[in-house]
C-alpha positions as CSV (number, residue, x, y, z in Angstrom):
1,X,-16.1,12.2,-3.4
2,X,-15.7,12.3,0.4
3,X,-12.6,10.7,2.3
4,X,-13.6,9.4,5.3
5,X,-11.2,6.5,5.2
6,X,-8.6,7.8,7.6
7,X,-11.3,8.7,10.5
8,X,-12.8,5.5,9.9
9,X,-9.6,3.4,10.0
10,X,-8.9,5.3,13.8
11,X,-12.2,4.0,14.8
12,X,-11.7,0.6,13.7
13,X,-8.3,0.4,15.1
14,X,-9.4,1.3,18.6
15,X,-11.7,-1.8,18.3
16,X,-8.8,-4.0,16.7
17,X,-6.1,-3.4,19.5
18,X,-3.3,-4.8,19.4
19,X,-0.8,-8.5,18.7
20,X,-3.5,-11.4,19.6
21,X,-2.8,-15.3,19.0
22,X,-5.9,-16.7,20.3
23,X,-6.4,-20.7,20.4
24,X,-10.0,-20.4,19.2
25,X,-9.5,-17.3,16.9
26,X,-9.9,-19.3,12.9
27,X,-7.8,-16.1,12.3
28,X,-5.1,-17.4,14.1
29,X,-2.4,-14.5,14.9
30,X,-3.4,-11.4,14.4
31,X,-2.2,-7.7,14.9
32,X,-4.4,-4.3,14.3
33,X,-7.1,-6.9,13.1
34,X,-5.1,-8.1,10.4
35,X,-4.6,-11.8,10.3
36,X,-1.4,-13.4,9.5
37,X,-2.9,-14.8,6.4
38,X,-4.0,-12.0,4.8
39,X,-0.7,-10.5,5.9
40,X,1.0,-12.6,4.0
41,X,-1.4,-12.5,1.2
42,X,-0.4,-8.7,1.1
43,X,3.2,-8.6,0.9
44,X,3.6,-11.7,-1.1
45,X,5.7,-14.1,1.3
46,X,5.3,-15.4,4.5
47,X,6.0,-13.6,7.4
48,X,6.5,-14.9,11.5
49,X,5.4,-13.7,14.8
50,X,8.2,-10.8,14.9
51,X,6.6,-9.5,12.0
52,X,3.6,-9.8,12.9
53,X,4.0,-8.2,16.0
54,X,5.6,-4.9,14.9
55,X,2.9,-4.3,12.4
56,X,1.8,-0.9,12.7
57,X,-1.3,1.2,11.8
58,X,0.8,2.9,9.2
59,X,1.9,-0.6,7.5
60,X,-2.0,-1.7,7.6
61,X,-3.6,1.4,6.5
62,X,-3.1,1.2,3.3
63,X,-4.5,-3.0,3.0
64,X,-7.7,-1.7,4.7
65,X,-8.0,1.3,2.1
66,X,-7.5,-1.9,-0.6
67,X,-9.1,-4.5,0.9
68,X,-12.3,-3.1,2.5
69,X,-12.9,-0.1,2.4
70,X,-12.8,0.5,-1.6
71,X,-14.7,-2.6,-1.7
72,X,-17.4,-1.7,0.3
73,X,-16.9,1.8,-1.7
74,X,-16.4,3.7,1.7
75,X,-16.0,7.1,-0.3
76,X,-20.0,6.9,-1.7
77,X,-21.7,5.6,1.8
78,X,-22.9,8.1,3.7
79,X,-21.0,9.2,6.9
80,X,-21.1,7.0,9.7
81,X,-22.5,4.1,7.7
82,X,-19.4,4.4,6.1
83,X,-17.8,3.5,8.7
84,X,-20.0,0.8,10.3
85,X,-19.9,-0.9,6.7
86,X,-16.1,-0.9,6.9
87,X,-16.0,-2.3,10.3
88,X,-18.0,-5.2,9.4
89,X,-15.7,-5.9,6.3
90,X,-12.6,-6.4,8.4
91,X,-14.6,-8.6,10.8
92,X,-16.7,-10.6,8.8
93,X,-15.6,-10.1,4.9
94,X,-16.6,-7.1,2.5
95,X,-18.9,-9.5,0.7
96,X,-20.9,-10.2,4.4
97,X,-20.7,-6.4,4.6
98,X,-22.5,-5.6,1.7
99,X,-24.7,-8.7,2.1
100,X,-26.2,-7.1,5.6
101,X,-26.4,-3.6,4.0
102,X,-28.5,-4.8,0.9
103,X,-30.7,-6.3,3.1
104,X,-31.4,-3.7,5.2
105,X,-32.4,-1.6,2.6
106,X,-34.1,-4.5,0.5
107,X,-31.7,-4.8,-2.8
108,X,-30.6,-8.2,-3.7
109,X,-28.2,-9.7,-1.1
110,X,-25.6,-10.6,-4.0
111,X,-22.5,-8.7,-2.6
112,X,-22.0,-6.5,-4.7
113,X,-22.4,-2.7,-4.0
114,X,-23.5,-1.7,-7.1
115,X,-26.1,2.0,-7.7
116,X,-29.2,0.5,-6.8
117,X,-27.9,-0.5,-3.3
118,X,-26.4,3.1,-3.0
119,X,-29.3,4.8,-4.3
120,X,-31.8,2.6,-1.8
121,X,-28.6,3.4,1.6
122,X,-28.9,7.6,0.6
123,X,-32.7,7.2,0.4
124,X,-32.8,5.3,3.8
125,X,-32.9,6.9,6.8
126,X,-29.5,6.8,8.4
127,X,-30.7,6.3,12.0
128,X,-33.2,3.3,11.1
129,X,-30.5,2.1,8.4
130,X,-27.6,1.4,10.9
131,X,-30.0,0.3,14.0
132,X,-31.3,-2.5,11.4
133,X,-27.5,-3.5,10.0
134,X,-26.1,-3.4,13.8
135,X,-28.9,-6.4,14.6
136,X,-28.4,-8.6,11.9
137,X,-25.2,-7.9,12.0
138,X,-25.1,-9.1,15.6
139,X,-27.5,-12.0,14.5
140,X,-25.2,-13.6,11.5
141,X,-22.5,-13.8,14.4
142,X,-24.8,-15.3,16.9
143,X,-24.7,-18.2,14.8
144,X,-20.9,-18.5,14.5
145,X,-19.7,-21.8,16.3
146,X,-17.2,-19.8,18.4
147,X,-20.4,-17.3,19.4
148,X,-19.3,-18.3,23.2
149,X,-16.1,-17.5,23.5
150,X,-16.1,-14.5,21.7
151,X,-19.9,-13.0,22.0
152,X,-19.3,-10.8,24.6
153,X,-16.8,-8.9,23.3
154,X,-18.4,-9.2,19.6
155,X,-21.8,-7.5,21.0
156,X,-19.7,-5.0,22.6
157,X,-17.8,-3.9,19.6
158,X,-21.1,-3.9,17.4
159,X,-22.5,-1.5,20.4
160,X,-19.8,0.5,20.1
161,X,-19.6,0.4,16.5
162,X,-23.2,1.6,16.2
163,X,-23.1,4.4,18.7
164,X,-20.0,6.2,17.0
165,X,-21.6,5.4,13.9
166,X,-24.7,7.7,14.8
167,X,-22.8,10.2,16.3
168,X,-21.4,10.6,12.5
169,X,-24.5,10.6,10.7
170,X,-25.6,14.0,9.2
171,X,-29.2,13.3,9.5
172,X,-29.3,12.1,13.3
C-alpha cells in the first residue's frame, strides 16, 4: 500500500487556509476546513471560537486521515486521483466523493468504494478520469443554493485541484 496521505493533506490545506466564520457558510466556523461541528464531533465536547481558532494542521491531520481519506480509501487510488478524491470529501462529503468517481468510470453511484470501482479508476485513464470528475464535480456545486457567493472561489479551487492532480499522475 502507498501513503500519499501526508502530501495530499499539504495540498488540501493550501486550499483550506485558515480561521473563517462566514455568514453564508452552512459550515459555520471553520479552521483548516474543518467545521466547528465536525470539530466537536471529533473530540467528543463542544468546543468555542478560541479553540477553534488555534486548531492546527497537526490537530486536524489525523481527522482527515479518519474521516476522508480512509473512506475514500486514499491508499488504493492511484496518485493524484488520490488526492483530488480526498479534496472533494472534505468539501462535499466522502459519500459525494465517491458518488462523482463511480460515475466517471460508470460503476454504480452507491457510495461505496468497493473493488469494482477500483478496478474500473486503475483501468481508466488517469488524465481523462480526473478531467471528467473535475466537471461534474464543478457541476454538482453549480447547483448549490449558495453557488453565488461562493462559485468563484469554488471553480478556482477545483482548477487548482485538477492541475496539481495531473501533475501527480504517473501516466500523464
Amino acid at each position: 500500500m502507498r501513503q500519499n496521505f501526508a502530501e495530499a493533506l499539504q495540498h488540501v490545506l493550501k486550499h483550506e487556509g485558515g480561521f473563517v466564520h462566514h455568514k453564508d457558510d452552512p459550515g459555520g466556523m471553520t479552521n483548516l476546513g474543518c467545521t466547528k461541528a465536525v470539530w466537536e464531533e471529533w473530540c467528543g465536547h463542544p468546543v468555542d471560537e478560541k479553540v477553534m481558532r488555534n486548531l492546527t494542521p497537526a490537530d486536524v491531520a489525523p481527522l482527515y486521515k479518519r474521516k476522508y481519506w480512509d473512506k475514500v480509501k486514499g491508499d488504493d487510488l492511484p496518485h493524484g486521483i488520490d488526492y483530488c478524491v480526498f479534496d472533494t470529501a472534505i468539501n462535499s462529503g466522502p459519500g459525494r466523493a465517491i458518488k462523482l468517481l463511480q460515475g466517471v468510470v460508470g460503476t454504480e453511484q452507491d457510495g461505496d468504494l468497493g473493488p469494482k470501482t477500483l478496478a474500473a479508476v486503475k483501468s481508466f485513464g488517469d488524465k481523462d478520469l480526473l478531467q471528467d470528475y473535475s466537471k461534474r464535480r464543478l457541476s454538482f456545486m453549480m447547483d448549490l443554493k449558495n453557488w453565488p457567493t461562493f462559485g468563484k472561489g469554488w471553480t478556482d479551487r477545483v482548477k487548482k485541484v485538477e492541475t496539481t492532480a495531473l501533475s501527480l499522475c504517473s501516466s500523464v
